[in-house]
C-alpha positions in Angstrom: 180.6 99.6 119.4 179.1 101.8 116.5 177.5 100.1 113.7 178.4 99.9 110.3 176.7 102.6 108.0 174.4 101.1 105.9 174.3 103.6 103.2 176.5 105.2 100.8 176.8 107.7 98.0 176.3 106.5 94.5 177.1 108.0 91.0 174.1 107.7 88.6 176.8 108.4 85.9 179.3 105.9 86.6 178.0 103.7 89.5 181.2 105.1 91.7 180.6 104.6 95.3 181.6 106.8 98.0 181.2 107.0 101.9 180.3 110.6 101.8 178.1 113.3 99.5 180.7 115.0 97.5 179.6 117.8 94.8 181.6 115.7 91.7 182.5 112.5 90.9 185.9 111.4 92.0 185.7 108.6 88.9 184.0 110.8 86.0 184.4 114.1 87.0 180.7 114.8 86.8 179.1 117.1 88.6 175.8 117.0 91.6 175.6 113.1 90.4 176.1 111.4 93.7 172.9 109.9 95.2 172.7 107.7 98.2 171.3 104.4 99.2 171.7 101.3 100.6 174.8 99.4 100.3 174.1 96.0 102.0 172.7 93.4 99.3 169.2 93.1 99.1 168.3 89.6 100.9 165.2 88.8 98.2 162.8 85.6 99.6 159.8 84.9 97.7 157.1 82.1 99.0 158.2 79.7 101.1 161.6 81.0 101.5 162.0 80.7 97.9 164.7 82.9 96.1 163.6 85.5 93.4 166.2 84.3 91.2 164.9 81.1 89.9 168.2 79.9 88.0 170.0 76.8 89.7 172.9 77.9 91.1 173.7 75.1 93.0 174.3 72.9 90.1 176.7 75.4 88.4 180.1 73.8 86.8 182.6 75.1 84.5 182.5 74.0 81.1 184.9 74.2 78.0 184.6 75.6 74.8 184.1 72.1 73.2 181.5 70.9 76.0 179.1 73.7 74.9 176.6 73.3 72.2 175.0 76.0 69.5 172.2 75.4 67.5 169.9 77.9 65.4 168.0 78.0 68.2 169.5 80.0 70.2 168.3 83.0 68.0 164.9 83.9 67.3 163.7 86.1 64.4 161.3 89.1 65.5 159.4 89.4 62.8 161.2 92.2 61.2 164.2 92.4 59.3 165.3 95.8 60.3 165.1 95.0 64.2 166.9 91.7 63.4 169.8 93.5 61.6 170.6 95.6 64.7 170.1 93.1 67.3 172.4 91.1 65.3 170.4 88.3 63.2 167.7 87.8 66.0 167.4 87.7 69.3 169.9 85.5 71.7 168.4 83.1 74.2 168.6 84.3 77.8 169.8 87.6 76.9 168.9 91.4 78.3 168.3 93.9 76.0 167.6 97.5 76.8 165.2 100.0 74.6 165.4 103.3 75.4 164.4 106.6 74.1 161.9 109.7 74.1 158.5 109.3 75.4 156.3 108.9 72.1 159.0 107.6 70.1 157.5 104.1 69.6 159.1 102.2 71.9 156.4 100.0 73.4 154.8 100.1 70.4 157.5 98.4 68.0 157.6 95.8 71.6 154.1 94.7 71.4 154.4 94.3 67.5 157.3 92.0 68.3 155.4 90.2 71.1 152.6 89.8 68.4 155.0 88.5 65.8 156.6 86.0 68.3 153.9 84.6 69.5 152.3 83.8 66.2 155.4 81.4 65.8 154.5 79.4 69.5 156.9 81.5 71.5 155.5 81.9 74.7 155.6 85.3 75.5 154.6 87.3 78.5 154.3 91.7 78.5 154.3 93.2 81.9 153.6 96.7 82.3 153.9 98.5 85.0 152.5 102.4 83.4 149.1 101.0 81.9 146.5 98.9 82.5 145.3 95.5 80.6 142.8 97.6 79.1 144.8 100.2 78.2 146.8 98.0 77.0 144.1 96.0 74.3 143.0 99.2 73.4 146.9 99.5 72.0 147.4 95.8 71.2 143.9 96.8 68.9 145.3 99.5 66.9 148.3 97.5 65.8 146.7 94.4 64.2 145.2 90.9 65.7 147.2 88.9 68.5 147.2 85.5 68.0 149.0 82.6 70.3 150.6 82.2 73.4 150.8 86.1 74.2 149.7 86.9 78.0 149.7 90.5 79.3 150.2 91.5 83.2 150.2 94.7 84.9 152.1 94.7 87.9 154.9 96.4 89.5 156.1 94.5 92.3 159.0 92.7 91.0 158.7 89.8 93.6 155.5 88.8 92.3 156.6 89.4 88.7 159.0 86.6 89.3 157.0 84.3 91.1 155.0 84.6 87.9 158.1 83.6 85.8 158.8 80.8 87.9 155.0 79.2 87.5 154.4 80.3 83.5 158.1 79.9 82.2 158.0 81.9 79.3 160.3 82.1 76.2 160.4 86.1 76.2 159.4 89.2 78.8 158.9 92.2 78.1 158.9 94.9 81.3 157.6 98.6 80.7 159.3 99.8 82.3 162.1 99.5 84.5 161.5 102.8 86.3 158.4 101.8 87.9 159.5 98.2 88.6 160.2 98.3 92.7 161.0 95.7 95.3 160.2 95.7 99.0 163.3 94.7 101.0 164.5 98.4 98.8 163.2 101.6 100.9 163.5 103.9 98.3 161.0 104.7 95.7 160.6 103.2 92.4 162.8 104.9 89.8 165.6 105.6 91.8 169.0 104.1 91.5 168.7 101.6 94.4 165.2 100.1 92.7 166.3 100.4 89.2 169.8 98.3 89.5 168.4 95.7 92.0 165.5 95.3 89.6 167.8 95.0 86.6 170.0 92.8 88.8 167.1 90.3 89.6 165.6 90.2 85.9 169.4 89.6 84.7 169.7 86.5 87.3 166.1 85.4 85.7 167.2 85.6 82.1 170.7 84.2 82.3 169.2 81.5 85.0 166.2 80.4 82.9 167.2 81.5 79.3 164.3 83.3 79.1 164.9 86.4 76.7 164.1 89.6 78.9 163.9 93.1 77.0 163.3 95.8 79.2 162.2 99.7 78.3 163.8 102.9 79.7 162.9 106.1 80.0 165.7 108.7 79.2 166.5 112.2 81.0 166.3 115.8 78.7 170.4 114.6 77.7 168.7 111.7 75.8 170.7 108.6 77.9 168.7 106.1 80.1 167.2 107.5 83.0 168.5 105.7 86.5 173.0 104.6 87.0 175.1 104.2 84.1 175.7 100.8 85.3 172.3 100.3 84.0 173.7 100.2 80.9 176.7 97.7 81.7 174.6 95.1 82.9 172.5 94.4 80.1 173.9 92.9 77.0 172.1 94.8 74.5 170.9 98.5 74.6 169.0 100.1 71.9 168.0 103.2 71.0 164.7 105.1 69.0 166.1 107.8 67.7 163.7 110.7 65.2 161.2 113.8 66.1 158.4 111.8 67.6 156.1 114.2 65.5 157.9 113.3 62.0 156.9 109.8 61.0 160.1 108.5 61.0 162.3 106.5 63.5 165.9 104.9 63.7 166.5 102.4 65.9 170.3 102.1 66.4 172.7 100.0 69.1 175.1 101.7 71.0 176.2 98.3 72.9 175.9 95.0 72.0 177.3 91.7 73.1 176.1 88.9 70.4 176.7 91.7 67.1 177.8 95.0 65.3 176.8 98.3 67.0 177.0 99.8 63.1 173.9 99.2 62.3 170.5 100.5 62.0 166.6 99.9 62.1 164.6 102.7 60.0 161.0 102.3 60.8 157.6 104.5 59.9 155.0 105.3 62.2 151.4 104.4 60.8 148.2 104.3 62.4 148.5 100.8 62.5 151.8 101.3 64.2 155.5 100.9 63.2 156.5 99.3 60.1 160.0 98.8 58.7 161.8 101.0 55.8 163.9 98.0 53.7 164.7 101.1 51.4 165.8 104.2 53.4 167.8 105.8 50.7 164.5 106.7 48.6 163.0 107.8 51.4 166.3 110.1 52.5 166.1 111.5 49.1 162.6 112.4 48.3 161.6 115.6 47.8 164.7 116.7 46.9 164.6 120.4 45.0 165.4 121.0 41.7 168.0 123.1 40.0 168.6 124.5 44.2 172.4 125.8 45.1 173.2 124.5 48.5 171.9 120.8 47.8 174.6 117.8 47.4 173.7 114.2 48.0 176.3 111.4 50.1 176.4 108.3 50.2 177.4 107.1 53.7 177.8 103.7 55.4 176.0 102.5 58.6 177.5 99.3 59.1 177.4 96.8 56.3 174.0 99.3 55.1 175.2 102.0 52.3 172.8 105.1 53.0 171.7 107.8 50.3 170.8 111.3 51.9 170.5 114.9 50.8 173.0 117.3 52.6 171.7 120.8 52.0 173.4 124.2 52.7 172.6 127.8 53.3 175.1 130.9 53.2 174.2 134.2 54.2 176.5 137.1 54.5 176.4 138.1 58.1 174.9 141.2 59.1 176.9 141.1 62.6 180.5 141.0 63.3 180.2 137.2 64.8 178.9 134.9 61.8 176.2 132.5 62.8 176.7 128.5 62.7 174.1 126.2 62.8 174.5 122.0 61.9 171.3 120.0 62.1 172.5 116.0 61.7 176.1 116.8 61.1 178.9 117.8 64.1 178.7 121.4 65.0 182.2 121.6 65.0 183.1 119.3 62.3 181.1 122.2 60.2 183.2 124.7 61.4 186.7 122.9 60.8 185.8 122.8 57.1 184.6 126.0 56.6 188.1 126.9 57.9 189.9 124.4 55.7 187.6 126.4 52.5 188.8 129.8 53.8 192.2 128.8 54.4 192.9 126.5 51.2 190.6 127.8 48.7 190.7 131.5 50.0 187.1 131.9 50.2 185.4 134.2 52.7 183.7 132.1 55.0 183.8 134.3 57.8 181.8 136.9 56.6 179.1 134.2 56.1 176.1 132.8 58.1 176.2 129.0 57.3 173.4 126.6 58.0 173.6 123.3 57.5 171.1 120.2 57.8 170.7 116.6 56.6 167.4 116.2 55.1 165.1 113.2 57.1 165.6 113.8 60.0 169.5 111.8 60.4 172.3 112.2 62.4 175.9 111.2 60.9 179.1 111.8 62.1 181.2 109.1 59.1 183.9 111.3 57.7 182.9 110.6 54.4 180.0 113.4 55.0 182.9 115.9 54.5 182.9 116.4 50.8 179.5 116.6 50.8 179.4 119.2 53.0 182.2 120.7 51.5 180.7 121.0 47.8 176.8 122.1 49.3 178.7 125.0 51.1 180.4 126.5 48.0 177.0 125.3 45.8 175.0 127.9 48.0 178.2 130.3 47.9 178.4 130.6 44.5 174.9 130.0 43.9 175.4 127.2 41.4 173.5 124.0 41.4 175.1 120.4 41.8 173.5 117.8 39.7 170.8 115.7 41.2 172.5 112.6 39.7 176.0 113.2 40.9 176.4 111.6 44.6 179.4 112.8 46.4 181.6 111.4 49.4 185.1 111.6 50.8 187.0 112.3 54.1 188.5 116.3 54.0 192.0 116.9 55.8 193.0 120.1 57.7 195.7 120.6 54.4 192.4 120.3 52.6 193.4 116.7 51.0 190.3 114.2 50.2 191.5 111.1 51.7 190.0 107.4 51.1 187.3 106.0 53.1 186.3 102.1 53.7 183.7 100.1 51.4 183.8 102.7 48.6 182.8 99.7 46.2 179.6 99.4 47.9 178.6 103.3 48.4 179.2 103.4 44.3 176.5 100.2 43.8 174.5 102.0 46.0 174.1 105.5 43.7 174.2 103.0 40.6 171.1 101.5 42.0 169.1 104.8 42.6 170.3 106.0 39.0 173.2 108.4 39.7 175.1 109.0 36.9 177.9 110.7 38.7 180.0 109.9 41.3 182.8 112.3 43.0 184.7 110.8 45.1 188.8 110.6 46.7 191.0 109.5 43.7 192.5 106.9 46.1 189.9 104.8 46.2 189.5 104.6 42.9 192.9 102.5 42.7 191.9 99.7 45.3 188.2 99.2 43.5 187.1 97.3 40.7 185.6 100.5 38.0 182.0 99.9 37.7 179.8 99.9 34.6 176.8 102.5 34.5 178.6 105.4 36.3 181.1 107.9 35.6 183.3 107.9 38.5 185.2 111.3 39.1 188.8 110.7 41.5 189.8 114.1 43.2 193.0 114.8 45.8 191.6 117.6 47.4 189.1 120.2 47.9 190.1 122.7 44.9 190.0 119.8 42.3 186.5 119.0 43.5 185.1 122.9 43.5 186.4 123.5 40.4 183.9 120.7 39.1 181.2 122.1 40.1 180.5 123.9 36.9 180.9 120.6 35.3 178.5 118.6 37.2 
């Protein structure tokens, strides 16, 4: 009788698995993604026939809604309010977070601060690394400032022993850097690939929701910026962050693209000293500074991440082509949202984009894609157009339509406080939302229904 195969083909997209190699992914379409390894589960025995996963599953029940208790607790500050905000007021007992992004970004670096800050308030806390030595690793935990309390450092990357170091310390927070080079021995394959990576993440997930020990884990990302390793990398944690920011500008926003225990809306801004990361409670100054004077082509928004209103600087260039294809570049704005509303201004306002080279970028470094960038965008195209200047205290935002209609956007209240804060005097913005808002002191507010009512006050503002 022939034996069962004990391999299969695996998506590192999706997770799909399939009994042959094919070139794309039945489930996501995508293509030359199907790897394969081993299919039977992993039978993990650590010393003395004990199991890796030191949770008791033998004493599992079920237990109702009223039967389970929530204290304060069960979320610990990090030490920094912007990290806090994204994670969702702290960080949840027994949960699995994910940090991923380029190398040199910061991400073990804004890890150890937190390890630091933890640990000077009695959390026990334990960094493994499995890229640097514990050397290498005081010579970092130098640079960013003293280390006080229960903070213990290991390298190792043999998750079996990793756990058996769990199960005899018992610490309140892990950190592993990084998941890539984490490997097990009942898995043949190498560290790094998808066999290693999810039966690694599986174990550490067993430990954390076993335990309630916090685990936060780092990943490397591939040249498309996602996590390196399967995409069900990503589903099996609760919480996966991102650095985002040119490692060589001194910048960095942290943001959350999944998140079980809060909003995925908001943002971290961080700086990157000498003495490491620190956190930027005021991002809007630091979006707008520098900003030109008397310059065509500059216009500044006021956009929401989450509950955060954020100031920044769009800024425009229009050239009149020298080839028969105009050239379109977006830096922080959507390629082809760019291009829809350079139609709408050709279309509506019969102006000749076409013949134009447009350029468009948002100042710091920031990517947006809210709808309410659309005005700005708008207005800093015809400013560099017609070559006159937009105001540096006017602040513009409102969602364009194909008819070329401004149309409402949400928390327009809080956007206006915002500009009042940083001294705008001026704020244009859809007419709409000026019905459904209390009218603020301080600024004069400037309702418009669409894009021809808005260009024609440029010569006013």
């Amino acid at each position: 009788m022939a034996k069962s195969k004990k391999t299969a083909f695996f998506c590192s997209e999706c997770g799909h698995e399939s009994a042959k190699w094919t070139g794309q992914c039945p489930a996501c379409k995508a293509w030359n993604t199907m790897v394969e390894a081993p299919t039977e589960p992993v039978k993990i025995a650590g010393h003395a026939g004990r199991s890796i996963a030191i949770g008791a599953g033998s004493n599992a029940k079920p237990m109702r809604l009223d039967e389970i208790d929530l204290d304060e607790e069960d979320r610990t500050s990090t030490g920094y309010g912007e990290l806090d905000r994204v994670l969702g007021s702290g960080i949840v007992k027994g949960s699995l977070v994910l940090v991923g992004g380029d190398p040199g970004i910061g991400k073990s670096t804004i890890l150890l601060q937190v390890c630091r800050n933890l640990a000077g308030n009695e959390k026990k806390v334990l960094y493994v690394s499995g890229e640097e030595s514990l050397k290498q690793i005081k010579i970092r935990a130098n640079r960013i400032g003293e280390v006080r309390g229960p903070l213990a450092f290991l390298s190792e990357t043999n998750l079996g022993t990793i756990a058996e170091v769990l199960r005899k310390t018992r610490p309140d927070i892990v950190v592993i850097d990084s998941i890539q080079t984490m490997f097990m021995d009942e898995v043949t394959s190498a560290p790094g690939s998808v066999s290693q990576v999810r039966e690694c993440t599986n174990v550490l997930m067993q430990i954390a929701k076993g335990e309630g020990i916090t685990v936060f884990i780092v990943g490397h990302v591939t040249k498309e910026g996602v996590v390196a390793g399967p995409r069900v990398l990503e589903h099996m944690v609760d919480t996966v962050l991102y650095f985002e920011g040119d490692r060589y500008a001194s910048y960095r926003i942290l943001r959350s693209v999944k998140n079980r225990f809060g909003s995925t809306n908001e943002i971290g801004v961080f700086e990157m000293r000498e003495d490491g990361l620190r956190e930027v409670e005021n991002p809007s100054e630091f979006m707008l500074e520098g900003r030109p004077e008397d310059a065509s082509g500059s216009a500044a928004a006021c956009l929401m991440e989450g509950t955060r209103p954020l100031m920044l600087e769009v800024q425009a260039l229009t050239t009149r082509t020298s080839f028969g294809m105009p050239r379109r570049v977006a830096a922080g704005a959507d390629y082809n949202r760019v291009n829809v509303l350079m139609a709408v201004l050709e279309k509506r306002c019969h102006l000749e984009m076409s013949s134009y080279d447009a350029y468009i970028n948002i100042a710091g470094g920031m990517k947006m894609n809210e709808p309410a960038l659309d005005l700005a965008i708008v207005l800093a195209l015809v400013s560099s157009y017609k070559d006159i200047p937009i105001s540096e205290k006017t602040v513009v935002f409102g969602e364009v339509g194909l008819a070329g209609e401004v149309r409402s956007v949400s928390m327009a209240e809080q956007r206006v406080k915002e500009a009042i804060r940083l001294g705008f005097t001026t704020c244009i913005l859809p007419r709409s939302n000026m019905t459904r808002m209390d009218l603020p002191d301080g600024i004069g507010l400037v309702g418009v229904r669409n894009v021809r009512e808005a260009i024609d006050l440029l010569k006013r503002v």
